[in-house]
C-alpha positions in Angstrom: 2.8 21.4 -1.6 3.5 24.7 -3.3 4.1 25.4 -6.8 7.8 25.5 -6.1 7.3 21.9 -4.9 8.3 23.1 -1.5 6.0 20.7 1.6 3.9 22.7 3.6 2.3 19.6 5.6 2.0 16.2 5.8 -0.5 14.5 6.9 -2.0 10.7 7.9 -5.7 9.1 7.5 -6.7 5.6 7.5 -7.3 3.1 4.3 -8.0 4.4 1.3 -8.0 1.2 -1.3 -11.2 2.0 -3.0 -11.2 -2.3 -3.5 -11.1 -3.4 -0.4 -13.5 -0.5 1.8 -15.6 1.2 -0.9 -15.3 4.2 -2.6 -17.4 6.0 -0.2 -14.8 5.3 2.9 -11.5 5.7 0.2 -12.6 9.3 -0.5 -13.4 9.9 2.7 -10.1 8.8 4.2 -8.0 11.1 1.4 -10.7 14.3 2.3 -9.8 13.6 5.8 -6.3 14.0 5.1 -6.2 16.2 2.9 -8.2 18.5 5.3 -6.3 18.7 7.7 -2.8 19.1 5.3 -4.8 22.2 4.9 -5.6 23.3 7.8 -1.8 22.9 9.5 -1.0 25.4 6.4 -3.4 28.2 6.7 -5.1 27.1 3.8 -9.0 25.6 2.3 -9.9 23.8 -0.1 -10.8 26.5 -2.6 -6.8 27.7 -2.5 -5.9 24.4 -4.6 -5.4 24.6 -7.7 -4.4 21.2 -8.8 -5.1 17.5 -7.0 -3.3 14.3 -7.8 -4.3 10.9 -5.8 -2.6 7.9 -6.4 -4.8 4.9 -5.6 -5.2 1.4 -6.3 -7.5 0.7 -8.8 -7.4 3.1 -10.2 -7.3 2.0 -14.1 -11.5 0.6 -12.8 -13.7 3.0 -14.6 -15.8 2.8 -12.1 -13.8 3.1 -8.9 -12.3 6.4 -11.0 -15.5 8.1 -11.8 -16.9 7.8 -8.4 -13.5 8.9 -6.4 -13.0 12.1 -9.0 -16.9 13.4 -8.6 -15.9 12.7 -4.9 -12.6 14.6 -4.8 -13.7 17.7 -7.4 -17.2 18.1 -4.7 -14.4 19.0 -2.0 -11.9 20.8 -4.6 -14.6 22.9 -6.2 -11.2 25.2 -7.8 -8.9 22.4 -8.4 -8.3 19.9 -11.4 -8.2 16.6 -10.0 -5.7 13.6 -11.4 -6.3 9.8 -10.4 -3.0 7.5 -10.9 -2.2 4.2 -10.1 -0.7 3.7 -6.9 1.7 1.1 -7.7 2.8 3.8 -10.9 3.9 6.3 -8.6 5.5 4.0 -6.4 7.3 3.3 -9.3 8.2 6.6 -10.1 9.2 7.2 -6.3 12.0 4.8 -7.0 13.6 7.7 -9.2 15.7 5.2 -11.0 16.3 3.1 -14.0 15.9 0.0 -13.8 14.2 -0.4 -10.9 11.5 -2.6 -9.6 9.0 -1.7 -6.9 7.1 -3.9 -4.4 4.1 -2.3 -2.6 2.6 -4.1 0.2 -0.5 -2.5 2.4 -3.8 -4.1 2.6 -3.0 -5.6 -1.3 -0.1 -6.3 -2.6 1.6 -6.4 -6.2 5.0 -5.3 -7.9 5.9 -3.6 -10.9 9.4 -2.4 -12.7 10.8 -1.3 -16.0 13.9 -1.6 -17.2 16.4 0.5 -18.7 14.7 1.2 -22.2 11.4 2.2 -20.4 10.1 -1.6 -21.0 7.5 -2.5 -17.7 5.9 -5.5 -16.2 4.1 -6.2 -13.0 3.0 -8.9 -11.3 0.2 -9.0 -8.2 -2.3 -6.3 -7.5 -5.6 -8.5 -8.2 -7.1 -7.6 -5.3 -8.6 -9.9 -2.0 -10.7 -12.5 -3.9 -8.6 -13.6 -6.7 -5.3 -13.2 -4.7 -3.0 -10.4 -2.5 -0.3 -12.5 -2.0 1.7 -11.5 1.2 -0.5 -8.4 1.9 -2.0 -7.2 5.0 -5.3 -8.9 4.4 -3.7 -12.2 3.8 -1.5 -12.6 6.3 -4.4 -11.6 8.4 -7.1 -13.7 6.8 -4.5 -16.9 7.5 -3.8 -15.4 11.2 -7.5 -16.0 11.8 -8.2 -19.3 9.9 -5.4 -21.1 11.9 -6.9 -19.4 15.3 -9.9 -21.1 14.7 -8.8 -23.7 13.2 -6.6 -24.2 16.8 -9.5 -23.7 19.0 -11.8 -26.1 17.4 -9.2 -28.6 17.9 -8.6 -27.4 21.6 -5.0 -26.6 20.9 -3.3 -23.9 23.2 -2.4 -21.1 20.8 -0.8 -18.2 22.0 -1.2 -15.5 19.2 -5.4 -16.8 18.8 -5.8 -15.8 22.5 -4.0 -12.5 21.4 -5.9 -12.0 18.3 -9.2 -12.4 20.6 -8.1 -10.1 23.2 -7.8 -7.0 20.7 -10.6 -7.9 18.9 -12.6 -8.3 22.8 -14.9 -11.0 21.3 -15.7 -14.9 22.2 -14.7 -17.2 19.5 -18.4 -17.4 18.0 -18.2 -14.3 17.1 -14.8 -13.6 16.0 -15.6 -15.9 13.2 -19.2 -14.0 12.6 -16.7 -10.9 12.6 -14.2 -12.3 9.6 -17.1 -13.5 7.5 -18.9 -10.5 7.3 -16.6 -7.8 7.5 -13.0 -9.4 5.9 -12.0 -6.4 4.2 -12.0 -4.1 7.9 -10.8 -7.1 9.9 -8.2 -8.7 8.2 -5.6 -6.2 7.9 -6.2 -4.8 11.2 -5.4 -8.8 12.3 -1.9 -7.9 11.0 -0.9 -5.7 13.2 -1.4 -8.2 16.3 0.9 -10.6 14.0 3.4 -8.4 13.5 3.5 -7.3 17.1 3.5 -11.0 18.2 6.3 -11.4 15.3 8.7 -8.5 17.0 8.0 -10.7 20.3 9.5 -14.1 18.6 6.0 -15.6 18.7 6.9 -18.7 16.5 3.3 -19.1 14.6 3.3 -15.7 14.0 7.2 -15.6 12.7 6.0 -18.5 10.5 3.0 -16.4 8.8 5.5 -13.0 8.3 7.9 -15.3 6.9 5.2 -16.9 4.2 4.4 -13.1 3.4 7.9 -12.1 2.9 8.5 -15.0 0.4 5.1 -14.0 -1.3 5.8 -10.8 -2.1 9.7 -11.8 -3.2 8.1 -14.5 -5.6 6.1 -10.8 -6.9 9.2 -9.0 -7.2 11.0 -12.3 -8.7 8.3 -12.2 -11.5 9.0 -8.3 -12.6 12.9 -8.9 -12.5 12.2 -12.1 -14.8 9.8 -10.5 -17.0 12.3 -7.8 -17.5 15.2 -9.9 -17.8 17.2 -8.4 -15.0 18.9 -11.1 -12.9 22.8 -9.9 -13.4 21.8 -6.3 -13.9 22.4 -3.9 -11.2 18.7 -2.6 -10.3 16.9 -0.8 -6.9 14.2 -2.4 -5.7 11.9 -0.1 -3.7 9.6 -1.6 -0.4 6.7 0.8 0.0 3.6 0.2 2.5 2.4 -0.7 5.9 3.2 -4.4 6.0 7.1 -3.0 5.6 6.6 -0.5 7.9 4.5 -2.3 10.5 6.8 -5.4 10.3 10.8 -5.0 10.5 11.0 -9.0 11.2 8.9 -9.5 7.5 11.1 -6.6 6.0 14.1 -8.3 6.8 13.2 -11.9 5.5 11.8 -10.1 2.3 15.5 -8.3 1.9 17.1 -11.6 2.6 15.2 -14.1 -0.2 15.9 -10.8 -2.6 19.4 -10.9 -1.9 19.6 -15.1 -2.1 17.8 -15.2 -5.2 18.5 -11.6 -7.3 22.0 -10.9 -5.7 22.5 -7.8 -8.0 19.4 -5.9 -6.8 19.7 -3.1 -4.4 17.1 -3.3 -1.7 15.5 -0.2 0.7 12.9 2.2 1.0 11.5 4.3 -1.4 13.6 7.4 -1.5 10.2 9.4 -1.6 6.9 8.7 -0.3 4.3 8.0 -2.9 2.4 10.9 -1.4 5.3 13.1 -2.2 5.5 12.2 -5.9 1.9 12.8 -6.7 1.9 16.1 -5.4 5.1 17.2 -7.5 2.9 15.5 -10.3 0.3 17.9 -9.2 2.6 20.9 -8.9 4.3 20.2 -12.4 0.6 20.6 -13.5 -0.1 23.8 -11.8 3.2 25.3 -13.1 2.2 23.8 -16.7 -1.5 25.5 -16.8 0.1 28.9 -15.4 2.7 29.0 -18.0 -0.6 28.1 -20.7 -2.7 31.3 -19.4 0.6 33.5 -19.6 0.5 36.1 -22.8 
């Protein structure tokens, strides 16, 4: 973006949730984007001025301090800003109330209501629990695959999942014990193409994540006390993107159980609203250096 907030480019990289692949590969996925944003306007990396990422785990001193040294190596001119994630996606919903659920490789939800009050629910990453994210759905994709072949059950979607992956059983399960965090989520993409097909197990799974992630949302409208208030709730991430059959069982267990919330896509991407946080900064440190 410019100053003026006006888009020069947008651009597209792969997984950047410092949690789940390392700070190392995070960095390197928003460098890679950010690069060539750059590049399709005629511009480096020494033209900007001010940098805002919004990432997941952010509030982690650690994950912080290693993706700002990171991000200010590659912006040696800029000032660079690390939000939350699920924040912005918040603030993407440009309304009041309004809750937010954000589903990618993790998963969690947050809102606030009317007075500026918040709550969230989710968002503690793959070990404790990501209910309904990509790396659940995935991580139960695989555990009933091999769970089906051990038992010598025919299983369409597990000789699916071993095609893509172009593996023997043996060592599709070496695969998901030593590398969860790459494998899983990609698993969700073969369930959520299987889904689109009417494959029933896989149906089932997308179904158990859209009522995961509406229990998430069901906690922030209950925390804030807004069942019978009129309220937007924003669906952000790949899981609603890569899955219309899970977006539309989400939509419908919102609409059974908080009929009074208004249900779609962010108006805005989250990348969009850190970058006019970024450009609200530039225009703020210009006005300071003004006489």
């Amino acid at each position: 973006m410019e100053e003026t907030c006006r888009v020069r480019a947008v651009t597209f990289s792969g997984a950047s949730n410092p949690v789940n692949v390392g700070i190392e590969a995070a960095a390197a996925a928003m460098i890679s984007a950010a690069r060539e944003a750059l590049l399709n306007s005629g511009l480096a990396p020494l033209d900007v001025t001010q940098v805002c990422a919004g990432v997941a785990g952010a509030g982690d001193p650690q994950i912080a301090s290693g993706l700002e040294t990171r991000l200010k190596k590659e912006f040696l001119n800029g000032q660079v800003t690390l939000a939350s994630d699920l924040q912005l996606s918040l603030l993407a919903t440009r309304e009041s109330p309004s809750v937010v659920v954000l589903a990618g490789t993790g998963s969690a939800a947050m809102g606030r209501d009317a007075k500026g009050n918040t709550a969230r629910a989710g968002g503690l990453g793959p070990v404790i629990g990501d209910p309904g994210s990509a790396y659940e759905t995935g991580r139960q994709a695989i555990s009933l695959a091999l769970q089906r072949h051990w038992n010598e059950d025919k299983f369409a979607l597990g000789e699916q999942i071993l095609a893509s992956q172009q593996c023997s059983w043996s060592e599709l399960a070496d695969r998901a014990r030593s590398h969860p965090t790459q494998m899983f989520p990609l698993i969700f993409r073969e369930v959520a193409a299987a889904g689109e097909q009417g494959d029933p197990d896989a149906r089932k799974l997308l179904s158990t994540a859209a009522e995961d992630l509406a229990r998430l949302a069901e906690e922030v409208i209950g925390q804030l006390k807004l069942r019978g208030e009129e309220f937007f709730l924003g669906r952000t991430g790949g899981v609603f993107v890569g899955s219309p059959f899970l977006t539309l069982e989400f939509e419908r267990s919102i609409q059974k159980n908080a009929p009074t919330g208004r249900v779609g896509p962010l108006p805005q991407s989250v990348a969009e609203t850190a970058a006019q946080l970024a450009c609200r900064a530039a225009r703020s440190h210009s006005q300071s250096r003004q006489p």
